[in-house]
C-alpha positions as CSV (number, residue, x, y, z in Angstrom):
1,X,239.8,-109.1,-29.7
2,X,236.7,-110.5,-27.7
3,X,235.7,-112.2,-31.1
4,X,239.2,-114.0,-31.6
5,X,239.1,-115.2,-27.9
6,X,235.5,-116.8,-28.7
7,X,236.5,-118.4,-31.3
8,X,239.2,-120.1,-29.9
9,X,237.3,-121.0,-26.8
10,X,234.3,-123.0,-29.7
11,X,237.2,-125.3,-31.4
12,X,236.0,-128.1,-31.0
13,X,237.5,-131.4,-29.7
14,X,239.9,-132.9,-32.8
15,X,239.0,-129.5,-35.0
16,X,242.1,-128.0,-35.8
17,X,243.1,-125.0,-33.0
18,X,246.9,-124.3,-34.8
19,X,248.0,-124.1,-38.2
20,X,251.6,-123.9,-39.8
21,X,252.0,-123.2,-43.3
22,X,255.4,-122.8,-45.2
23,X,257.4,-121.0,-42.2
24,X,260.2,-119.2,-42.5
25,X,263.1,-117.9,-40.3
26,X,265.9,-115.9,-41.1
27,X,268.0,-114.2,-38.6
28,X,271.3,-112.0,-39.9
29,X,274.6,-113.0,-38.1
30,X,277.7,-111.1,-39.1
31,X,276.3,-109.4,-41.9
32,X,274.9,-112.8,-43.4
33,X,271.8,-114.0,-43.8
34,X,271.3,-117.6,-41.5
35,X,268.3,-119.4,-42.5
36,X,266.8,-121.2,-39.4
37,X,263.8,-121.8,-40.8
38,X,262.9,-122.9,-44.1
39,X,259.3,-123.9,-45.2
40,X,256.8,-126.8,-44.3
41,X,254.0,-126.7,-41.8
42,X,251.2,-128.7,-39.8
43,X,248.2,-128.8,-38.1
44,X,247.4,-129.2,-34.2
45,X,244.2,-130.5,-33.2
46,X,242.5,-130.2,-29.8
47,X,243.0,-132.9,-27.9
48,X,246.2,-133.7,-30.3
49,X,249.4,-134.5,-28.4
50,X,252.4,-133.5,-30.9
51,X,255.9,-134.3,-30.6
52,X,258.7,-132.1,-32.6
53,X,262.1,-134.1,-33.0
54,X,265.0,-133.0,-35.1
55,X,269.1,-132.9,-34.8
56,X,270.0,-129.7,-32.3
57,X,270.0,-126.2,-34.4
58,X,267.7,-127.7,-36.2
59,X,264.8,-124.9,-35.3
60,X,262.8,-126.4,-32.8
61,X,263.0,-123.9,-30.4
62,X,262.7,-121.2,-33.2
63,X,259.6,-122.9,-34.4
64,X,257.7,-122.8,-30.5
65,X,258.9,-119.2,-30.3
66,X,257.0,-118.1,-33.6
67,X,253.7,-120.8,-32.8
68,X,253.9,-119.3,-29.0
69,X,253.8,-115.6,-30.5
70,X,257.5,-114.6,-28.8
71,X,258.7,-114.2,-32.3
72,X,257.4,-113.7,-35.6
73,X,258.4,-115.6,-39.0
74,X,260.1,-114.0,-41.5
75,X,257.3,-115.5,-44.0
76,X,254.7,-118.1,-43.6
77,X,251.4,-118.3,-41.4
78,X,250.2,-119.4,-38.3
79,X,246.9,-119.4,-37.9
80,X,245.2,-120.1,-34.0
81,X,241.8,-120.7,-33.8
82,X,240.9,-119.6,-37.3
83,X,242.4,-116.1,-37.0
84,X,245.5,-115.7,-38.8
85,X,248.8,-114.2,-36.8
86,X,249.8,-112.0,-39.4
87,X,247.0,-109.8,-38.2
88,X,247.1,-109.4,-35.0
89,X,249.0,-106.2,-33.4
90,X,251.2,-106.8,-30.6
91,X,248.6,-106.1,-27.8
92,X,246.1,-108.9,-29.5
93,X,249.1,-111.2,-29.6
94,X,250.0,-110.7,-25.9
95,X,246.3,-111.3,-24.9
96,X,246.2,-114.4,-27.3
97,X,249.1,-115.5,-25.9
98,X,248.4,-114.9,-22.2
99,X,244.8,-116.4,-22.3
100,X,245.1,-119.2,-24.8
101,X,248.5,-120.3,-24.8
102,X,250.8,-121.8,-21.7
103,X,254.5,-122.7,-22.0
104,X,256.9,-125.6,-20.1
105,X,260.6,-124.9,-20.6
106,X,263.5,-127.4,-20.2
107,X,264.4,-125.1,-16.8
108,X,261.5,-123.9,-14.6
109,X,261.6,-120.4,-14.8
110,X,259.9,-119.9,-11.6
111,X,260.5,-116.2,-9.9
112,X,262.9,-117.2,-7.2
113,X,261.7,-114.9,-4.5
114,X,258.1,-116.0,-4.6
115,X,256.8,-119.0,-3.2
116,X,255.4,-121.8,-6.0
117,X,251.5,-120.9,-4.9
118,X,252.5,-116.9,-5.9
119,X,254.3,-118.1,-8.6
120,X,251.2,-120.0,-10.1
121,X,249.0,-117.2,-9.1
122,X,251.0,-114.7,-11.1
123,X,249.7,-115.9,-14.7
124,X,245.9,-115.4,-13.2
125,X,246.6,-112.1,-11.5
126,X,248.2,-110.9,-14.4
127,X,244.9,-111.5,-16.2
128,X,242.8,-109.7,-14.0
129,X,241.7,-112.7,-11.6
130,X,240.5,-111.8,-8.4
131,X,242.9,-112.5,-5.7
132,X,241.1,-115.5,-3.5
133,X,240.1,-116.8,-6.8
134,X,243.6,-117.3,-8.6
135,X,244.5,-118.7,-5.0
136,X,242.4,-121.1,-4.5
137,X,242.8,-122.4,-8.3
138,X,246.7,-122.2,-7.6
139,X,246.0,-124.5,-4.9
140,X,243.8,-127.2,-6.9
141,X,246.8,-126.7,-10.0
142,X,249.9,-127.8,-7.2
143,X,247.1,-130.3,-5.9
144,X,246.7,-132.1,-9.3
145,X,250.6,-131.6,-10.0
146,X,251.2,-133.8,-6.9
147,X,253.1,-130.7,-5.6
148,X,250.8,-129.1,-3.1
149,X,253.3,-130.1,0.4
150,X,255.3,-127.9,-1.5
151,X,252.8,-124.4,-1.9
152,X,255.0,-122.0,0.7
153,X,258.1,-123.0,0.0
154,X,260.1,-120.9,-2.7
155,X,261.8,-122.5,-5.7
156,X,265.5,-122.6,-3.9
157,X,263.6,-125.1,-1.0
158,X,262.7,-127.5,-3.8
159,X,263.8,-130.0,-5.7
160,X,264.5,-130.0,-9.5
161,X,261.5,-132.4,-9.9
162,X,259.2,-130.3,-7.9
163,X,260.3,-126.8,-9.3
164,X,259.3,-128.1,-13.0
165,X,255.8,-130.1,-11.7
166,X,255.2,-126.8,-10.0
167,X,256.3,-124.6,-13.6
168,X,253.6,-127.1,-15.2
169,X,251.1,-126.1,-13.0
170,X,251.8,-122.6,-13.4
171,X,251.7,-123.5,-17.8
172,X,248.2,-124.5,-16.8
173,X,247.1,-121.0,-14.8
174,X,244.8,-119.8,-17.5
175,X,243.2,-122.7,-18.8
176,X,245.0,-122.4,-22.3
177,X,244.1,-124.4,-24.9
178,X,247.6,-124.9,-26.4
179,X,250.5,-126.2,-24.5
180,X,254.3,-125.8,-25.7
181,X,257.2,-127.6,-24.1
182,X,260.2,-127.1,-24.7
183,X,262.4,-130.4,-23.4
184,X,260.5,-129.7,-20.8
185,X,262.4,-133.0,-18.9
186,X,265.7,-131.9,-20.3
187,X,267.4,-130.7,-17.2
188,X,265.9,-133.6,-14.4
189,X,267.4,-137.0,-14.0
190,X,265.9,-140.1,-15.7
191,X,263.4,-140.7,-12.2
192,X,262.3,-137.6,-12.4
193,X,262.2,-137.2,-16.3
194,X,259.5,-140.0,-16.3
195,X,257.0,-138.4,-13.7
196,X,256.8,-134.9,-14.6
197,X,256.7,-136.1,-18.1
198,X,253.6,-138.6,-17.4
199,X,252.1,-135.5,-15.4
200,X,252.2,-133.6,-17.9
201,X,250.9,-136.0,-20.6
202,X,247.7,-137.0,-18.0
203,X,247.0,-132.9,-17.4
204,X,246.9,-132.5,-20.9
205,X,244.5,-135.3,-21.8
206,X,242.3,-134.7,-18.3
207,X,242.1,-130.8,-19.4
208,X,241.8,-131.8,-23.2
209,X,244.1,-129.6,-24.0
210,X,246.5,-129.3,-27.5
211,X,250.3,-129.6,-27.0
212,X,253.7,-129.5,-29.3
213,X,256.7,-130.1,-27.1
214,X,260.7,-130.6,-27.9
215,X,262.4,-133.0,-27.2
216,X,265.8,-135.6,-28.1
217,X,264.5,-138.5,-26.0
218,X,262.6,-141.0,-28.4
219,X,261.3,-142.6,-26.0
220,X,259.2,-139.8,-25.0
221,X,258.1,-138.8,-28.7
222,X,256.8,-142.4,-29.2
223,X,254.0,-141.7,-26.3
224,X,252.9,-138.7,-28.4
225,X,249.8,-138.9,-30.8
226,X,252.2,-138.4,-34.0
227,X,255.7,-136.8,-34.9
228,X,256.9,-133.8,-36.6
229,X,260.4,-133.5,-37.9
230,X,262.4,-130.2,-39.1
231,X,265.3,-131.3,-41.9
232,X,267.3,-128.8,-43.0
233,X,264.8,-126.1,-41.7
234,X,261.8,-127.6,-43.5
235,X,258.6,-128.9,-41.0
236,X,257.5,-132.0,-42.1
């Protein structure tokens, strides 16, 4: 495990960190086979911001679920880091997932009862982090997401802007090296759309980071490095 972790942690700026090739998807509704998911690929390169457009039920989400290790493809490969999926056991795919990869979703997600500092914190302590330590990098994480006033207050005190700046800081927690967004500006008001979205976009470069994220608005895709489309379930 200690020997797929290195390797991730040596990609190199623009070397290629994830690889798609010929994904498939098929789930089984009402006895009948529904094919979500129906071939084509891509690379991701560190450093590499990616936008993924297509109609709705296209697969988007499907395709960030398999790439983010939630799910796995009915046939294909995804290869992170030059270590293939396929072979990986579930316990190497939560650590992968845990260490390398962080996720934005169109709603925040954020554990109601705990305050945003604990809820950033989580994601560290969860990885073994020493207490003070995942604290005080919480703190620096709401600092550079412009949402540090914000640290003790719990996600019901906030507002819809802050609860998602504050879910990108907690995306952020482990210092992954791939980020996935679903619409992750989907459920905020244009204002607010624009800001976490350019926060997002500016951690990402500062942190030279990799990210693929969802999304409908054009205007947003267009301030990516380069699109990908899914038509009729193939990537391209």
């Amino acid at each position: 495990m200690s020997n797929i972790l290195n390797s991730l942690s040596k990609v190199k700026q623009g070397d290629v960190i994830l690889s798609v090739r010929d994904i498939k998807k098929t789930f089984i509704e009402g006895g009948q086979p529904l094919h979500i998911l129906r071939g084509g690929g891509f690379d991701l390169h560190r450093g590499e911001i990616i936008a993924l457009v297509g109609q709705s039920g296209s697969g988007k989400s499907t395709l960030l679920q398999c790439v983010g290790l939630l799910d796995k493809p009915s046939a294909g490969s995804i290869i992170i880091g030059g270590t293939s999926v396929q072979k990986m056991d579930e316990d190497m795919r939560t650590k992968i997932r845990r260490n390398k990869i962080g996720f934005v979703y169109q709603k925040h997600n954020l554990l109601s009862d705990f305050t945003a500092l604990e809820n950033v914190m989580l994601p560290m302590l969860a990885n073994g982090m020493d207490e003070n330590l995942a604290r005080a990098h919480a703190v620096k994480l709401l600092k550079a997401a412009n949402v540090a006033h914000r640290a003790s207050h719990v996600p019901g005190e906030m507002s819809g802007g802050e609860q998602q700046r504050t879910a990108v800081a907690r995306a952020l927690a482990n210092n992954p090296d791939i980020l996935l967004a679903d619409e992750p500006t989907g459920s905020l008001d244009p204002q607010h759309a624009g800001a976490v979205f350019d926060l997002l976009l500016d951690l990402v470069r500062k942190n030279k980071m990799a990210m693929l994220f969802v999304t409908h608005d054009m205007n947003l895709a267009a301030r990516a490095d380069r699109k990908i489309t899914i038509n009729n379930g193939v990537v391209k």
